[in-house]
N, C-alpha and C positions, 0 to 999 in steps of 0.2 A: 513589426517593431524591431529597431536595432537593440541590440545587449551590449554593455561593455564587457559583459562575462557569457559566454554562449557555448561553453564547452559542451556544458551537459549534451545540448539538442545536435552540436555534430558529432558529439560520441553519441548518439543516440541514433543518429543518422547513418552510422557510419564512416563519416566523415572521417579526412586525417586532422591530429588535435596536437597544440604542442604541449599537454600533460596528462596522465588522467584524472576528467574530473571527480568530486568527492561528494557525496551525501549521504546522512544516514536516517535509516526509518526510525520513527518518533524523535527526532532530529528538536523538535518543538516539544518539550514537554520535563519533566518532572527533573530532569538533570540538572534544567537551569533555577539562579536561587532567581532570577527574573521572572520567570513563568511562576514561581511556588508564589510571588508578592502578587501576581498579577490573580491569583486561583485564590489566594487567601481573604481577597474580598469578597468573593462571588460565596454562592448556596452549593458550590459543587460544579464538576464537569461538565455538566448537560449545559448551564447555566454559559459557561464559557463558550461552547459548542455554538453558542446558539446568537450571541452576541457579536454580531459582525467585527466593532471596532477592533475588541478586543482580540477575537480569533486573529484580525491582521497582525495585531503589534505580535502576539506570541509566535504567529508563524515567520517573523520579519525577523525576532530574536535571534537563531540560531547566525542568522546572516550574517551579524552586527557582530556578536557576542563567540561566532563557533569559526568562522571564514568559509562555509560549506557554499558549494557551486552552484545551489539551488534551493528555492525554499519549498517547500511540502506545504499546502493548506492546512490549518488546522482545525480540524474535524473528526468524525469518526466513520468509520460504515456502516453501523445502524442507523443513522437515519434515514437511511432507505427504509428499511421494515416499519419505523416511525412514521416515515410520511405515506406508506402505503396503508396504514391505519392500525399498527401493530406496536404500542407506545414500551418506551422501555426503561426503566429506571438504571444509575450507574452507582453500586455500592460499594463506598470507603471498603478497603480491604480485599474484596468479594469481586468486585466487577460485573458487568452487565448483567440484568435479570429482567425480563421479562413475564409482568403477573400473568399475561394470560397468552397459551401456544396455541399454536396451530396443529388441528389435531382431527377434523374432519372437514369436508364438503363446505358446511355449514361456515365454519372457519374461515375457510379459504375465498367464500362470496363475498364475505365482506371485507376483503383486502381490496384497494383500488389500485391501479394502476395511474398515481398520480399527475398532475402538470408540475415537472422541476422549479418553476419558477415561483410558483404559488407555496409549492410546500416545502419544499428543501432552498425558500429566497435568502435562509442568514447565512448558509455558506455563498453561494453565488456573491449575493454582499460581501462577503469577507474576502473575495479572490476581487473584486473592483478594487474594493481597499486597500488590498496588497499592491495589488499592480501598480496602484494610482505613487502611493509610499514607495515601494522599491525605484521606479523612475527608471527602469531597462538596467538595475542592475545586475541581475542573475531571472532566469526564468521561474517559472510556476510552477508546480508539480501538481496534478488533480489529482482526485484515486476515488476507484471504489473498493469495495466486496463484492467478490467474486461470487455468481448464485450459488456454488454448495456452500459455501461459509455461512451468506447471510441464512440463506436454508437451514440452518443445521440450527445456527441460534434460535431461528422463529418456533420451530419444534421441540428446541429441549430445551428452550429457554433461561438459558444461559450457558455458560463455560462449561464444561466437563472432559473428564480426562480420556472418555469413553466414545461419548455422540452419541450412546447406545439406542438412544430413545429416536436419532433422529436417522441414525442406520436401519434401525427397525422398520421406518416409513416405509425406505426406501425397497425393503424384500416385500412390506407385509401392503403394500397402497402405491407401487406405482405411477400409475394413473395419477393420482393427489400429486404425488410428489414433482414429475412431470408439469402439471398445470402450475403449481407451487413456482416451479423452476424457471418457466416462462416469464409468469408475471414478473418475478423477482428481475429478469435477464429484461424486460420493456422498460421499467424504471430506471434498470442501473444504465440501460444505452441513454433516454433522452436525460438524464441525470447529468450523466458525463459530455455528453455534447452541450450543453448548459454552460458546463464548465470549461469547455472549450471556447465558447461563445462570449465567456465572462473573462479571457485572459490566459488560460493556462496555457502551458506550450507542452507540457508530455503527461501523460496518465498514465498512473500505476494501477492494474486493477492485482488486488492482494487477494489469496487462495490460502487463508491462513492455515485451513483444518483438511487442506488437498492429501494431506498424508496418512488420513487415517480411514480411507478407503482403500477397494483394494483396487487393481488394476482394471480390473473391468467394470466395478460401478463408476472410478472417475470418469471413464470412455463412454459411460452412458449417462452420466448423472451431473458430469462436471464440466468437460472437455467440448461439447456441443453448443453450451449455452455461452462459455469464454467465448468461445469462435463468434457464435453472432455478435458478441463485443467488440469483438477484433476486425469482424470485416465492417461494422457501422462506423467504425471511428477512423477516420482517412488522413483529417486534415490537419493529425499531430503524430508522432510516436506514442506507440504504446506498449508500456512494459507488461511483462504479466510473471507474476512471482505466486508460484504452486510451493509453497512449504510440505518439506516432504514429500514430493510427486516425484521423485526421481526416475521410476518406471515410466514414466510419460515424458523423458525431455523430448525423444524422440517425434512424438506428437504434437508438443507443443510448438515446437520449431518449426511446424509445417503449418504454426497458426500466422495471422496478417499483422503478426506483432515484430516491432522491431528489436525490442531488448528483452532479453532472457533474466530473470532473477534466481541466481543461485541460494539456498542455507547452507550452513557451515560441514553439513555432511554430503555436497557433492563434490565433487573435485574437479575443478575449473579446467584440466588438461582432456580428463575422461568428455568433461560436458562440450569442450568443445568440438573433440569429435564426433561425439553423438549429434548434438549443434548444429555443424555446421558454420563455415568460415564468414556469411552475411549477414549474422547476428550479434548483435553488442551481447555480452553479458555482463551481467550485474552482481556485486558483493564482493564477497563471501566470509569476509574475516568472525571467527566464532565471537561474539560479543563479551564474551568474560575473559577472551584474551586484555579488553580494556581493564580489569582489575588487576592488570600483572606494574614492575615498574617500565619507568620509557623505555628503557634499553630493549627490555621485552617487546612490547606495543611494536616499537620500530623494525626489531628485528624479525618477527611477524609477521606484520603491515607489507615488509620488503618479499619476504616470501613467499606470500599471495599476490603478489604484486608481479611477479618473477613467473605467476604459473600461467598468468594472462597476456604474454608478450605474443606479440605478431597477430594478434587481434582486437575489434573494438572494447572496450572496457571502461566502466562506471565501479568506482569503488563505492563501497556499503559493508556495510554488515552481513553475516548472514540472516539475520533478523532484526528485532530491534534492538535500540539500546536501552540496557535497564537503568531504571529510577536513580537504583546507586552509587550508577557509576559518577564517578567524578568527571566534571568541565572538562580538566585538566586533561584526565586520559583520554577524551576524546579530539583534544585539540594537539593532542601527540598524535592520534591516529591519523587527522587530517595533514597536518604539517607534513609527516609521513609522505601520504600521496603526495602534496606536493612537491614533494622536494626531490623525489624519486628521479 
């Protein structure tokens, strides 16, 4: 397919570009008062999640409404654990909880290893929708969770500031944790070829809670299972963004992935020479820098912008953007890149 916008996939490529392009995570969601009118009819989250049309218009939003160089699906990464037979509810305030973890043998039997098409079919839906809607104007963006993340939730059953329960596994079971980590790593590869197969043109797989291992469990517990992500998925780029894993860029740069995702505490000069000059990197602007005024934002925006010359680059966030930030500040961040 032709793009009238294709920056992203040869900054992504490595390709030479004439700007860099711009998107940011959760790019789709609570920033805009569009998404909150589109959310305020539904039962909640899930309910959106799960509703193809709608998932499209909201992922279409940022496009229309932000000018960003790509749109991101809108979805979430539990429903992998979801469709693997691990249901999860999403609470006002709270965020994701899972009534029932994984926690023995017995647990882990009855997870399946599902068909994408069958169980995870209202995203797949919702990137046909997009694609068919956009009409090649910017590409797709798929994504999963990364197996320690989805792992970590399935076991501690939700958010925590610790993982403590789901670190635990990992000294006190092994073995569990391991088979855990497979199956999770089978879903998320024909998940994401799904999603290649339905439209998109680059995946992100996110490694939300890579940072709260230490070095040597993500090498054994994290960094194996990305890698078979990375050598299954050939026939797009793939990002892979480790929040927090700075002990691994090294490793991760030697994965079959084309673009690196930075957080706002690496530093895009150090990471490239760890890096490596054949890899795009991605980000890094600290996302409460968007709560400052323009002046700020731009002068910023420019300074991160300044630390990634003479290599390929994707502006982002170093994480996402929060609920509160204003449109505004983020259509300064973008204008920013552009105009660069």
């Amino acid at each position: 397919m032709t793009y009238q916008n294709d920056l992203i996939i040869r900054a992504a490529k490595g390709e030479l570009v004439e700007r860099t392009p711009v998107w940011l995570m959760r790019q789709a969601g609570r920033i805009l008062k569009e998404y909150r009118d589109v959310r305020s009819k539904l039962s909640g989250f899930k309910e959106l999640v799960e509703t193809p049309e709608l998932a499209a218009e909201v992922t279409i939003q940022p496009v229309d409404l932000l000018g960003v160089d790509a749109a991101i699906i809108f979805s979430d990464i539990l429903v992998v654990p979801e469709a693997m037979g691990l249901t999860y509810e999403m609470l006002e305030q709270k965020g994701p909880h899972f009534p029932k973890t994984i926690q023995t043998e017995k647990d882990l039997d009855a997870l399946i290893v599902p068909d994408a098409y069958e169980s995870l079919a209202y995203t797949l839906d919702a990137i046909k929708i997009t694609k068919k809607e956009l009409a090649g104007r910017v590409p797709i963006i798929g994504f999963a969770g990364a197996p320690w993340t989805i792992f970590s939730y399935m076991v501690e059953g939700g958010g925590s500031k610790t993982f403590s329960k789901a670190k635990k596994m990992l000294y006190t079971n092994p073995t569990l944790s391991h088979t855990l980590l497979n199956k999770i790593t089978q879903t998320t590869i024909a998940y994401l070829k799904a999603q290649v197969e339905c439209g998109v043109e680059i995946v992100q797989v996110f490694d939300s809670w890579a940072g709260i291992l230490t070095e040597e469990q993500y090498k054994e517990f994290a960094l194996p299972y990305i890698k078979q992500i990375c050598d299954s998925i050939n026939s797009v780029p793939v990002t892979v963004f480790a929040k927090g894993a700075y002990f691994v860029r090294k490793e991760i740069a030697a994965l079959n992935c084309r673009t690196i995702g930075l957080d706002w505490n690496m530093d895009p000069i150090e990471s490239r020479k760890i890096i490596g000059a054949d890899k795009t990197l991605q980000g890094n602007l600290d996302p409460c820098v968007l709560y400052s005024d323009f002046k700020t934002i731009e002068r910023k925006t420019k300074e991160m912008l300044d630390q990634y010359k003479g290599g390929s680059h994707i502006a982002n966030l170093g994480h996402g953007v929060y609920p509160d930030i204003t449109p505004d500040a983020v259509r300064c961040f973008i204008d920013t890149v552009k105009a660069y």
